[in-house]
Backbone atoms as SQL, in Angstrom:
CREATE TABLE atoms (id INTEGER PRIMARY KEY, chain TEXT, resi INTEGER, resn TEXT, atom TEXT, x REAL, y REAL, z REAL);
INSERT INTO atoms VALUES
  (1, 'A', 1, 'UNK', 'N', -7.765, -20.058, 1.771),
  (2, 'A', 1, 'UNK', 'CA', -6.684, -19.107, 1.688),
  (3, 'A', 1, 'UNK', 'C', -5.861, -19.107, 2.977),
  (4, 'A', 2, 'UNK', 'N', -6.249, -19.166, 4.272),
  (5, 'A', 2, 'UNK', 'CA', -5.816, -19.148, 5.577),
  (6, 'A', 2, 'UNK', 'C', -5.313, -20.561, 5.801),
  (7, 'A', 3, 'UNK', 'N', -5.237, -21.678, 5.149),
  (8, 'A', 3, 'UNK', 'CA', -4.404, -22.621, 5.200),
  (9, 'A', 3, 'UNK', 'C', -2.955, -22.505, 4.429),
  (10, 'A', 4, 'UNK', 'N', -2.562, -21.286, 3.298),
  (11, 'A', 4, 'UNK', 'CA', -1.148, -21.690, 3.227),
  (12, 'A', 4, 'UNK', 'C', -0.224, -20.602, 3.758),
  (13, 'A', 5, 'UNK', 'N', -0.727, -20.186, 5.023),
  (14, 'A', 5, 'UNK', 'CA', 0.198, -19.648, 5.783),
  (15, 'A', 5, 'UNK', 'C', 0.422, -20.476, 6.911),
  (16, 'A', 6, 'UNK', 'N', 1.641, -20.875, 7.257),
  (17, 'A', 6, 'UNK', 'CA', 2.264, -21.629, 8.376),
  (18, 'A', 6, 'UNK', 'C', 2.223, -20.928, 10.062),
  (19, 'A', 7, 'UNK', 'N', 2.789, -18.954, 9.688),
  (20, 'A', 7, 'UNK', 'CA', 2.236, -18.709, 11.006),
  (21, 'A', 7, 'UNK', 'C', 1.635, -17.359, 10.429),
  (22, 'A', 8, 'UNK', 'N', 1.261, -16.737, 11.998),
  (23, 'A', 8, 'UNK', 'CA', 0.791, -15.263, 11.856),
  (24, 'A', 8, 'UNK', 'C', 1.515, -14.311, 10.851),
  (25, 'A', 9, 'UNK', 'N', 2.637, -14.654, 11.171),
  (26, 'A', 9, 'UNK', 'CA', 3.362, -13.290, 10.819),
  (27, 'A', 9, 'UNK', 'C', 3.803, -13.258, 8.974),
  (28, 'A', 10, 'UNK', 'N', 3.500, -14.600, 8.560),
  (29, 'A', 10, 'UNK', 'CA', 3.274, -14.689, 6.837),
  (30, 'A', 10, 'UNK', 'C', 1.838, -13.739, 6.356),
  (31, 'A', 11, 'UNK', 'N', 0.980, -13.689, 7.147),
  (32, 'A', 11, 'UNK', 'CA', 0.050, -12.580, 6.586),
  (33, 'A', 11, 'UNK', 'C', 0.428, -11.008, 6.550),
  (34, 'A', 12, 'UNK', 'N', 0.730, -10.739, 7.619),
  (35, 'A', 12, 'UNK', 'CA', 1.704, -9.395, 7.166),
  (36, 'A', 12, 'UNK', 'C', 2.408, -8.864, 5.892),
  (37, 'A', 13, 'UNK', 'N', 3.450, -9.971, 5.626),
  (38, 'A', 13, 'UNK', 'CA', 4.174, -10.009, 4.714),
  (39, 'A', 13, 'UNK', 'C', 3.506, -10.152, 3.124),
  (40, 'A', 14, 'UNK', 'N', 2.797, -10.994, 3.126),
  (41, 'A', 14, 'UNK', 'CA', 1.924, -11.380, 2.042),
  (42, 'A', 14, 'UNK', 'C', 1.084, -9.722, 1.623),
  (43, 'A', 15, 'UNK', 'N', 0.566, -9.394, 2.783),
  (44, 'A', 15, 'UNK', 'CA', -0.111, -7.467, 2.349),
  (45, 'A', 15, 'UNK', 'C', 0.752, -6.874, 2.292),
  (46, 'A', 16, 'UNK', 'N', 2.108, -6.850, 2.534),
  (47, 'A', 16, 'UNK', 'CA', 3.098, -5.721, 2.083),
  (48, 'A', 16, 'UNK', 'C', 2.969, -4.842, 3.764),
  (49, 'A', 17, 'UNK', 'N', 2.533, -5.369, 4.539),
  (50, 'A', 17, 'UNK', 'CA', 2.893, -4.577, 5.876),
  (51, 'A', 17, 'UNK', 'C', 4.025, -4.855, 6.700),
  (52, 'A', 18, 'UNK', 'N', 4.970, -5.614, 6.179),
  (53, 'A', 18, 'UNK', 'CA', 6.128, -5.635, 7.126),
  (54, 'A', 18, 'UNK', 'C', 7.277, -4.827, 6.546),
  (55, 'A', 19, 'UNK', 'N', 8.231, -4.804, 7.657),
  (56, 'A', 19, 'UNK', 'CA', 9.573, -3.848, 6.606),
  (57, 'A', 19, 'UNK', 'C', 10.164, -4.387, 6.098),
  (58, 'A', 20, 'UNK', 'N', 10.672, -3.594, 5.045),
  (59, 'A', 20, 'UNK', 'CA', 11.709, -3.910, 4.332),
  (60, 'A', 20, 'UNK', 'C', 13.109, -4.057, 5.073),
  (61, 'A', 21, 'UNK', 'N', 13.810, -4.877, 4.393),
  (62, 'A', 21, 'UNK', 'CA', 15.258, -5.219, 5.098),
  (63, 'A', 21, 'UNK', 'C', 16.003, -5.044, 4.535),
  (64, 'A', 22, 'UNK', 'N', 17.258, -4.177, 4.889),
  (65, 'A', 22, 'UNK', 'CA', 18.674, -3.777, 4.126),
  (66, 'A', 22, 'UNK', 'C', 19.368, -4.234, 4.881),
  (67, 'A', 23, 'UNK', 'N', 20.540, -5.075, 3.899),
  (68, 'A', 23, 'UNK', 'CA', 21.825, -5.925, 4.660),
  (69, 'A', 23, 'UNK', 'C', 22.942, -5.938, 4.076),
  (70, 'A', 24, 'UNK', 'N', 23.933, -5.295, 4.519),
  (71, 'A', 24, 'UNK', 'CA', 24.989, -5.139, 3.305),
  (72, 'A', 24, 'UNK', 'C', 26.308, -5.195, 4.115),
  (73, 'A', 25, 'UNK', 'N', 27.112, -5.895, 4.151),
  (74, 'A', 25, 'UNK', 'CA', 28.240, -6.446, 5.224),
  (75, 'A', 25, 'UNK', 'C', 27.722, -6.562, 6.726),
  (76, 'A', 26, 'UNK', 'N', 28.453, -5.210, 7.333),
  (77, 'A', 26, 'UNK', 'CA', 27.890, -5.311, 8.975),
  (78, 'A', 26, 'UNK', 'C', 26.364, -4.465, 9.102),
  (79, 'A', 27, 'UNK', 'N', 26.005, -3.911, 8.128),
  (80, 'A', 27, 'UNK', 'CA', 24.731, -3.290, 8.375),
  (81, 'A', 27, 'UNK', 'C', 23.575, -3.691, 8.337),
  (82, 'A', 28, 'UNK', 'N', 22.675, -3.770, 8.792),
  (83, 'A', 28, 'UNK', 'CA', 21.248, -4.343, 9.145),
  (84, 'A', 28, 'UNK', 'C', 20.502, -3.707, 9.607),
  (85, 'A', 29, 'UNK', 'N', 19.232, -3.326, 8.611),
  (86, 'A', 29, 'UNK', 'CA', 18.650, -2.038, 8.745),
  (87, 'A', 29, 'UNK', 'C', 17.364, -2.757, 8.683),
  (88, 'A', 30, 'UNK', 'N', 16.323, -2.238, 9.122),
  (89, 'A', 30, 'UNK', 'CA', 14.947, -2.298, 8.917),
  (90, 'A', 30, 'UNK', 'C', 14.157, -1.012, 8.112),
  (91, 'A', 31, 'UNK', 'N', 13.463, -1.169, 6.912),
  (92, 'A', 31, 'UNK', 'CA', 13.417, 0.163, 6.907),
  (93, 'A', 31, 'UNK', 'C', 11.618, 0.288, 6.596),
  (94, 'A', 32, 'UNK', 'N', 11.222, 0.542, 5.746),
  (95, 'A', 32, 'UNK', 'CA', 9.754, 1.410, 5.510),
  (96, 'A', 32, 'UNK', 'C', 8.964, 0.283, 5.380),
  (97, 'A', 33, 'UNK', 'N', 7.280, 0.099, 5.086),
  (98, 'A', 33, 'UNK', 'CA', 6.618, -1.054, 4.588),
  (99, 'A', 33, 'UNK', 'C', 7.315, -1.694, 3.096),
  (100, 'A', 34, 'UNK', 'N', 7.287, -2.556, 2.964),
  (101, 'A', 34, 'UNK', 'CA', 7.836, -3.405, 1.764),
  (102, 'A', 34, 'UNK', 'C', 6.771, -2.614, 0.588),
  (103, 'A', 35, 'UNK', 'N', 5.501, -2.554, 0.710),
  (104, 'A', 35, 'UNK', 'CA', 4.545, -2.586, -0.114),
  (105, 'A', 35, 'UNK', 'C', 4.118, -3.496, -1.272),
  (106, 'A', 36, 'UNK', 'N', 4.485, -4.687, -1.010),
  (107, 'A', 36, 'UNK', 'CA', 4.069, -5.867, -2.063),
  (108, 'A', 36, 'UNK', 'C', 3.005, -6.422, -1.495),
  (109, 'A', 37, 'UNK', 'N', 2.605, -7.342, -2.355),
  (110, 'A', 37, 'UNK', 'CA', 0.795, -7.957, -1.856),
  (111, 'A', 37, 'UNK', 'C', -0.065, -7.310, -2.830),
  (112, 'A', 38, 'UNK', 'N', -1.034, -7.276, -2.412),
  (113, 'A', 38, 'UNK', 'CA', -2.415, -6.711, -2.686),
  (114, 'A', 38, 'UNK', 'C', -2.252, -5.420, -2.217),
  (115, 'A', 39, 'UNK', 'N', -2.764, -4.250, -2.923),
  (116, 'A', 39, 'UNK', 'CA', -2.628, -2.687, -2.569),
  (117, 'A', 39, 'UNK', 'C', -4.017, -2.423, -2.164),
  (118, 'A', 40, 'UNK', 'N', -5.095, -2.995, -2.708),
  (119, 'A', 40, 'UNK', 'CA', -6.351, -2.489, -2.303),
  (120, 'A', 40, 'UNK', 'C', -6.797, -3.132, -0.983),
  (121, 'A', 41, 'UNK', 'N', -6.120, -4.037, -0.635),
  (122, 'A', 41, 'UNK', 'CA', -6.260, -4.984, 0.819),
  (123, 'A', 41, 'UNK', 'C', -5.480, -3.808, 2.297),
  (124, 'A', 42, 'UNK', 'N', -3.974, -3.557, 1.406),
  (125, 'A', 42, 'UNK', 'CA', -3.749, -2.928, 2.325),
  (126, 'A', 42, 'UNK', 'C', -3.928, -1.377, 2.358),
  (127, 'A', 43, 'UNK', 'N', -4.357, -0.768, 1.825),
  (128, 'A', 43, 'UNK', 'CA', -5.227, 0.487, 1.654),
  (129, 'A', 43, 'UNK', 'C', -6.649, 0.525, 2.385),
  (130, 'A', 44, 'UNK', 'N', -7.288, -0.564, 2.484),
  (131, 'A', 44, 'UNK', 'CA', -8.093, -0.867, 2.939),
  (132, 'A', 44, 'UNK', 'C', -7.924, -0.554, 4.409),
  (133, 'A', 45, 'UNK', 'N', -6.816, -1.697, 4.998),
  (134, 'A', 45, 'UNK', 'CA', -6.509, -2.050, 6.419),
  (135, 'A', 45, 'UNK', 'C', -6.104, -0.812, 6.999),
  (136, 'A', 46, 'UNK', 'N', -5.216, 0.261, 5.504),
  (137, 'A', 46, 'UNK', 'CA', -4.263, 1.584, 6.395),
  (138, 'A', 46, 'UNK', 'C', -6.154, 2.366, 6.614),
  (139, 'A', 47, 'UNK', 'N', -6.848, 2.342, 6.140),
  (140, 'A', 47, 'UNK', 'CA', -7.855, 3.239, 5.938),
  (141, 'A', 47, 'UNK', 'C', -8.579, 3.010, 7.410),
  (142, 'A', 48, 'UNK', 'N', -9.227, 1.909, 7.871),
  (143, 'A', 48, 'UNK', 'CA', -9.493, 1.467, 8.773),
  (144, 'A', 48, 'UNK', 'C', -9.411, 1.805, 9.824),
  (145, 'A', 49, 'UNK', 'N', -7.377, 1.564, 10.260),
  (146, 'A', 49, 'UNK', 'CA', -7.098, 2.060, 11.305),
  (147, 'A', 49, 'UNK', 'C', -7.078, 3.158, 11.127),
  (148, 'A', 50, 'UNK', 'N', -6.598, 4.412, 10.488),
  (149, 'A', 50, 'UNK', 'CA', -7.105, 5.617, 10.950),
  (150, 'A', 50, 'UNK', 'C', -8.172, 5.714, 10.909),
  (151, 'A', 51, 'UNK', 'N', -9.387, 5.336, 10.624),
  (152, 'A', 51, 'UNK', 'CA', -10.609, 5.033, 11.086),
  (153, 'A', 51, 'UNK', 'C', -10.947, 5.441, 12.623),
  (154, 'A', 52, 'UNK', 'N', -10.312, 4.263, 13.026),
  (155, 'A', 52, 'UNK', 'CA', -10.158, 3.309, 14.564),
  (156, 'A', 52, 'UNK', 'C', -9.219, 4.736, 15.276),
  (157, 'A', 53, 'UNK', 'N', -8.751, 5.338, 15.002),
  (158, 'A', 53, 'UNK', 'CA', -7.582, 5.791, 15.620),
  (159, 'A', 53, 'UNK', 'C', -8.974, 7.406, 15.418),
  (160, 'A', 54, 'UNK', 'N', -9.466, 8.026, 14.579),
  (161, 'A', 54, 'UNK', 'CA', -9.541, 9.123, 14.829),
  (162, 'A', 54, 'UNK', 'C', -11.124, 9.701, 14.650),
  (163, 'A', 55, 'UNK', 'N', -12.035, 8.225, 14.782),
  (164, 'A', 55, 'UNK', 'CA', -13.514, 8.954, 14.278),
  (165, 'A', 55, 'UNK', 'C', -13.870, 7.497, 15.680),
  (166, 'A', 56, 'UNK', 'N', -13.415, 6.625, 15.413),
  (167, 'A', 56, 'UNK', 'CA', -14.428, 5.521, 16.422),
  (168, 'A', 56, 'UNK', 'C', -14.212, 6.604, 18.035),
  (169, 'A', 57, 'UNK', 'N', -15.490, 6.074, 18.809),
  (170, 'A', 57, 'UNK', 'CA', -15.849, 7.114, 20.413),
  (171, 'A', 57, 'UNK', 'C', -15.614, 5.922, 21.132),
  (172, 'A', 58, 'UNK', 'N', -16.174, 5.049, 20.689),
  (173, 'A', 58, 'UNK', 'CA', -16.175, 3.890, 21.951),
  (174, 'A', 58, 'UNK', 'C', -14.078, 3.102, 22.292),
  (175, 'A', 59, 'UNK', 'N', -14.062, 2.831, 23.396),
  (176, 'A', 59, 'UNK', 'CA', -12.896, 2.566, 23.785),
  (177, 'A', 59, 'UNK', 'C', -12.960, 1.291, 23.199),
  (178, 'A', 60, 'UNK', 'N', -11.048, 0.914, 23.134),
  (179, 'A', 60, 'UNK', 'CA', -10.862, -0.343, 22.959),
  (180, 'A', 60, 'UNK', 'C', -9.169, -0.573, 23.236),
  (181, 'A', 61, 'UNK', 'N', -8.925, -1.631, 23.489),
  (182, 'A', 61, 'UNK', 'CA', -7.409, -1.744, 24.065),
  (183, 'A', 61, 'UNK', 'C', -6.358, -1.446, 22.420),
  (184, 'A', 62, 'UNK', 'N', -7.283, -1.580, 21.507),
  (185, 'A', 62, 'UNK', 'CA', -6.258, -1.462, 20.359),
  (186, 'A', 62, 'UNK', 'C', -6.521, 0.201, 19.679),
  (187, 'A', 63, 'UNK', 'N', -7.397, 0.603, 20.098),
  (188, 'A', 63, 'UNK', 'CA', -7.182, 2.277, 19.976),
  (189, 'A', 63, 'UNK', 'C', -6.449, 3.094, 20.664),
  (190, 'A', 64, 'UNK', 'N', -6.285, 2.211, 21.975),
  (191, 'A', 64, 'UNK', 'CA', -5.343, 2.792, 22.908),
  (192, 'A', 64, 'UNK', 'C', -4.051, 2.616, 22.704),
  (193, 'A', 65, 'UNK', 'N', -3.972, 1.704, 22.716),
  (194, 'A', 65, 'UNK', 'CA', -2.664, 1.073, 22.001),
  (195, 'A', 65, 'UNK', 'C', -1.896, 2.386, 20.990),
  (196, 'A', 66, 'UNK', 'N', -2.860, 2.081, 19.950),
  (197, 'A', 66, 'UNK', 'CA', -2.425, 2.917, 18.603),
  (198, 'A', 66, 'UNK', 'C', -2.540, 4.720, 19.121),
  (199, 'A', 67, 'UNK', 'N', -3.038, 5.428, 20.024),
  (200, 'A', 67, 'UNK', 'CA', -3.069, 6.462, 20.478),
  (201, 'A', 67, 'UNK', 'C', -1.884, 7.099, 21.034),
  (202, 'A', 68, 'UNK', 'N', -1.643, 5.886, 21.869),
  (203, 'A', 68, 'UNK', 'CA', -0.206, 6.076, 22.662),
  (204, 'A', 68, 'UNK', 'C', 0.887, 6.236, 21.533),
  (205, 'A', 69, 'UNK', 'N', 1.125, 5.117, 20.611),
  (206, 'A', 69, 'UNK', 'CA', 1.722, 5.191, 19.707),
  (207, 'A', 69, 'UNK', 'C', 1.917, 6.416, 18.710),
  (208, 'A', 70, 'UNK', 'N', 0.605, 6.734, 18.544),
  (209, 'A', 70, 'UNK', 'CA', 0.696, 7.830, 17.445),
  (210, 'A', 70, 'UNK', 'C', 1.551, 9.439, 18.228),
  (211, 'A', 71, 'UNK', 'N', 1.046, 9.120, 19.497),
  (212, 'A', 71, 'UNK', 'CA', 1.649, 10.700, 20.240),
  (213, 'A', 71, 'UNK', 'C', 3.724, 10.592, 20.294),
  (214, 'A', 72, 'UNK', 'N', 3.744, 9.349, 20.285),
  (215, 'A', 72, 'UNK', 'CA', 5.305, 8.714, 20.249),
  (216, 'A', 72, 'UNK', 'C', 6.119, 9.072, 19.239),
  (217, 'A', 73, 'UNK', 'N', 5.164, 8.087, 17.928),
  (218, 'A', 73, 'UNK', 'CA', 5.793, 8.154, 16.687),
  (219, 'A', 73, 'UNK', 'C', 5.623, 8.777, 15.501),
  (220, 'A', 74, 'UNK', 'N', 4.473, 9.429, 15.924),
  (221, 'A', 74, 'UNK', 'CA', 3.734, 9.920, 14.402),
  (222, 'A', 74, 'UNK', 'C', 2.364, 9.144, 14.191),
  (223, 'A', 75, 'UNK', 'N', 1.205, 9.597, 13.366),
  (224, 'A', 75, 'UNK', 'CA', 0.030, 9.039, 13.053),
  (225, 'A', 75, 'UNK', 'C', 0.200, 8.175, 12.283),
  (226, 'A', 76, 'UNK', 'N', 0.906, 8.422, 11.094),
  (227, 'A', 76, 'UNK', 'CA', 1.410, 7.883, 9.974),
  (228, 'A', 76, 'UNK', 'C', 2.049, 6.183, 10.658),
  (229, 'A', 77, 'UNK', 'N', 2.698, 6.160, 10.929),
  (230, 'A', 77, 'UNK', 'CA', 3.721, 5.041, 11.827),
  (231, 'A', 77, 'UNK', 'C', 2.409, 4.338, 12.184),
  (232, 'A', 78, 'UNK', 'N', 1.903, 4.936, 13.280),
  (233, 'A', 78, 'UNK', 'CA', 0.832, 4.508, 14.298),
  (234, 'A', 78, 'UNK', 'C', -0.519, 3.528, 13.108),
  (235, 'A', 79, 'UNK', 'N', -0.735, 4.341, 12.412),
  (236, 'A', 79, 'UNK', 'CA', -1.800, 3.928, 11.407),
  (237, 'A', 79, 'UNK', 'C', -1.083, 2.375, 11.208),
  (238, 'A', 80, 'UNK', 'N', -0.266, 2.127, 10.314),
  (239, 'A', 80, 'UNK', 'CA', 0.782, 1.151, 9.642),
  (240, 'A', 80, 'UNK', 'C', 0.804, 0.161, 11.054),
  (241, 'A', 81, 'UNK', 'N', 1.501, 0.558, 11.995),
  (242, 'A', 81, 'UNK', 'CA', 1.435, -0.195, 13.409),
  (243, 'A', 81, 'UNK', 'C', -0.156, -0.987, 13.828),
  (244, 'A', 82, 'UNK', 'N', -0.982, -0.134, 13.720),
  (245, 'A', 82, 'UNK', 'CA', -2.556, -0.556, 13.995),
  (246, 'A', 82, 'UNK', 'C', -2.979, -1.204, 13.109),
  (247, 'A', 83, 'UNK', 'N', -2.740, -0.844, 11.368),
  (248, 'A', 83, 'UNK', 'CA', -3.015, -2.467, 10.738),
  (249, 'A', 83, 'UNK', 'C', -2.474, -3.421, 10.646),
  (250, 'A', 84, 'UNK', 'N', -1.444, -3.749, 10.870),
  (251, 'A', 84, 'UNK', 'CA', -0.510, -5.249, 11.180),
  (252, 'A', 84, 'UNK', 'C', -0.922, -5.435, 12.446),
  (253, 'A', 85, 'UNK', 'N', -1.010, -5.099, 13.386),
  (254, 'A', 85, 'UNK', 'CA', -2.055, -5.685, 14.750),
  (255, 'A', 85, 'UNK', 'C', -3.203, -5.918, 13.946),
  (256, 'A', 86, 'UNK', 'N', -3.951, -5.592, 13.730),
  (257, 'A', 86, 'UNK', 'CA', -5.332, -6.210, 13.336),
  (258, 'A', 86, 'UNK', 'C', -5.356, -7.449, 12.688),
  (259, 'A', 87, 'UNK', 'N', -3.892, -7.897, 11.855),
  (260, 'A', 87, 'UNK', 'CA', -3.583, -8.938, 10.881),
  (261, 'A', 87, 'UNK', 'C', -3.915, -10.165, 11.732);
């Protein structure tokens, strides 16, 4: 399965964790997760990181990561952010 992706960032896309893109003359928007792929894969991954983000004790550079984030942007965001890092 990990041979017909060319790079990293086709796995993202493939779970429905990247954004969606709106383009319509001069506008160019990024907007919410796409949500295509597999739903139980990425339900899985969203489950996880809030996992990682609000029950794991032990440190790690990607809880931190996602901590900082969540106080920034929201948990919600942060969660979504912490499973496409894990990808």
């Amino acid at each position: 399965m990990i041979q017909r992706f060319v790079r990293s960032s086709g796995v993202g896309a493939d779970f429905g964790l990247t954004a969606r893109r709106y383009q319509s003359g001069e506008v160019d928007r990024d907007g919410s997760v796409s949500k295509c792929g597999d739903t139980l894969t990425r339900t899985y991954l969203f489950e996880a990181a809030g996992t990682l983000l609000a029950r794991v004790a032990r440190w790690s550079a990607l809880k931190a990561w996602g901590a900082r984030l969540a106080r920034r942007i929201g948990s919600k965001k942060a969660r979504v952010a912490v499973a496409r890092n894990w990808l």
